[in-house]
C-alpha positions as CSV (number, residue, x, y, z in Angstrom):
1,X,112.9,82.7,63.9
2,X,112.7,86.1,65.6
3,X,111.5,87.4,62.5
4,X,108.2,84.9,62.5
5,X,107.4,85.7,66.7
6,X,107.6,89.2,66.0
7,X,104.9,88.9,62.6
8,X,103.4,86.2,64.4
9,X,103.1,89.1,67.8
10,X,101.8,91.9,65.1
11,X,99.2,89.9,63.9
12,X,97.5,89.3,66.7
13,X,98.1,92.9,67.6
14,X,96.1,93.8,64.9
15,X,93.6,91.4,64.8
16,X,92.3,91.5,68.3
17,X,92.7,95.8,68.1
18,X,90.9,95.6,65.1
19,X,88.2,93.6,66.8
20,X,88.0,95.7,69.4
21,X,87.3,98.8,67.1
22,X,84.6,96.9,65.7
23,X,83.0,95.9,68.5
24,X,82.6,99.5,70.3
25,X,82.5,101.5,67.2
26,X,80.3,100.1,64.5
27,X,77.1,101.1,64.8
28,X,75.9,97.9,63.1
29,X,77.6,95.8,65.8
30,X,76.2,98.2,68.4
31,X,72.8,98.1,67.3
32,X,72.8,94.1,67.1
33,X,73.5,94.4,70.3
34,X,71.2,96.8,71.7
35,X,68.4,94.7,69.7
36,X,69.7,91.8,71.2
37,X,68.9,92.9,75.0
38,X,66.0,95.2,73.5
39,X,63.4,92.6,71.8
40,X,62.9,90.3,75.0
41,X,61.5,92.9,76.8
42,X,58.3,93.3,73.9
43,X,55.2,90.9,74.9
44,X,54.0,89.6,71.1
45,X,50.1,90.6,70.7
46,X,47.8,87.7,70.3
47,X,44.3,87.4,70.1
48,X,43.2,87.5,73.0
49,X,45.2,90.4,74.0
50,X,43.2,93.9,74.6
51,X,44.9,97.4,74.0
52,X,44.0,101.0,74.1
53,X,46.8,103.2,74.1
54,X,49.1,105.7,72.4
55,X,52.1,104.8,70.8
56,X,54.6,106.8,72.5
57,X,57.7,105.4,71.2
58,X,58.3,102.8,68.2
59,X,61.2,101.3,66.5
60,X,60.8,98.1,63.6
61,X,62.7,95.3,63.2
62,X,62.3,92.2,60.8
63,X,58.8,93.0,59.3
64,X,57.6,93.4,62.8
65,X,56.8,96.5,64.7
66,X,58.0,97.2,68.5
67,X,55.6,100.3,70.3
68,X,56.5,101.5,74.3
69,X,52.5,102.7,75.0
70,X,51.5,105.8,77.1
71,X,50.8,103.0,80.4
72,X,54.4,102.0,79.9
73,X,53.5,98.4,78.2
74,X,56.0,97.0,75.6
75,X,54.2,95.3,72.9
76,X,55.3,93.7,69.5
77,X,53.3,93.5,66.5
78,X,54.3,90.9,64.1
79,X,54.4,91.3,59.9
80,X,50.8,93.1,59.0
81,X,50.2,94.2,55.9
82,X,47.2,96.7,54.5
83,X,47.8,97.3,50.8
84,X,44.9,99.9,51.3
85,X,47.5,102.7,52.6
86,X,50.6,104.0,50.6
87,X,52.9,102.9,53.9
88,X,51.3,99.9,53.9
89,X,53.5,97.4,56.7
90,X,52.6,98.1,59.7
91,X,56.5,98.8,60.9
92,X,56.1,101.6,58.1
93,X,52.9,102.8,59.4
94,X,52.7,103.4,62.8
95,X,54.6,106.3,64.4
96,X,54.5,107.8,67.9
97,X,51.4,109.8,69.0
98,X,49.0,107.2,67.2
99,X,46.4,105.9,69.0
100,X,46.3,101.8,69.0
101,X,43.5,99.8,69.6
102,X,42.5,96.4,69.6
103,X,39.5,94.3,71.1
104,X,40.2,91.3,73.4
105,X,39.4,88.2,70.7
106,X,39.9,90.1,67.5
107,X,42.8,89.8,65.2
108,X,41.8,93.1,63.8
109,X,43.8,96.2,65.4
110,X,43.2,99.7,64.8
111,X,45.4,103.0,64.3
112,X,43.6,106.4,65.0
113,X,46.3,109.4,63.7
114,X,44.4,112.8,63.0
115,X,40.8,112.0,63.4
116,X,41.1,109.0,60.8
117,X,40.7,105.3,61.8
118,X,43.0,102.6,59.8
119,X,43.3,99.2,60.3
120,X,45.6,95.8,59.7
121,X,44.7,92.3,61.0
122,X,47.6,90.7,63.1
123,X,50.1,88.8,60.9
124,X,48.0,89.0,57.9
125,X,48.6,90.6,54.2
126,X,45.2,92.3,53.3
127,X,44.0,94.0,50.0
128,X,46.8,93.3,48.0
129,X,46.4,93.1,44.3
């Protein structure tokens, strides 16, 4: 019987060290959770929406494209796809130090990187073969 509360004791040793490893020291558990408090804080662009801005920091997540811009807005920009440009999804695409635009009432958004002008249309797949 002493034998079974003493396994019994090492078990749960283990277990609940071995969760606690995980929990601070994976960096998959760690960045669940810093996505987790992270994402709310992103408005989603709409239509209607207006921006013109650089991209000062970005990060992607799911398809969809999270940029901090130079005025200090957080906006997300869901699954866009050009198949026009060689990184063609939009997470893939932009980078910090682009310049975003976008017109109040379009669903056409523009990136401006080295004198160039590209462009994706919010939550759509374009050119594609």
């Amino acid at each position: 019987m002493n034998k079974y509360k003493t396994g019994i004791g090492i078990t749960v040793l283990v277990l609940v060290v071995g969760y606690m490893l995980n929990y601070y020291f994976n960096p998959y558990a760690k960045r669940f959770r810093w996505l987790e408090n992270e994402i709310p804080k992103y408005k989603t662009v709409e239509k209607e929406d207006a921006l013109s801005n650089k991209i000062t920091e970005s990060f992607r997540e799911r398809g969809s494209v999270y940029v901090k811009l130079d005025d200090e807005r957080k906006v997300a920009i869901g699954v866009s796809r050009n198949g026009l440009y060689e990184k063609s999804f939009i997470g893939d695409f932009v980078q910090a130090g682009d310049s975003l635009y976008k017109k109040s009432g379009s669903d056409t958004f523009y990136i401006y990187r080295d004198n160039e002008r590209y462009y994706f249309i919010l939550g759509k797949i374009i050119n594609e073969d």
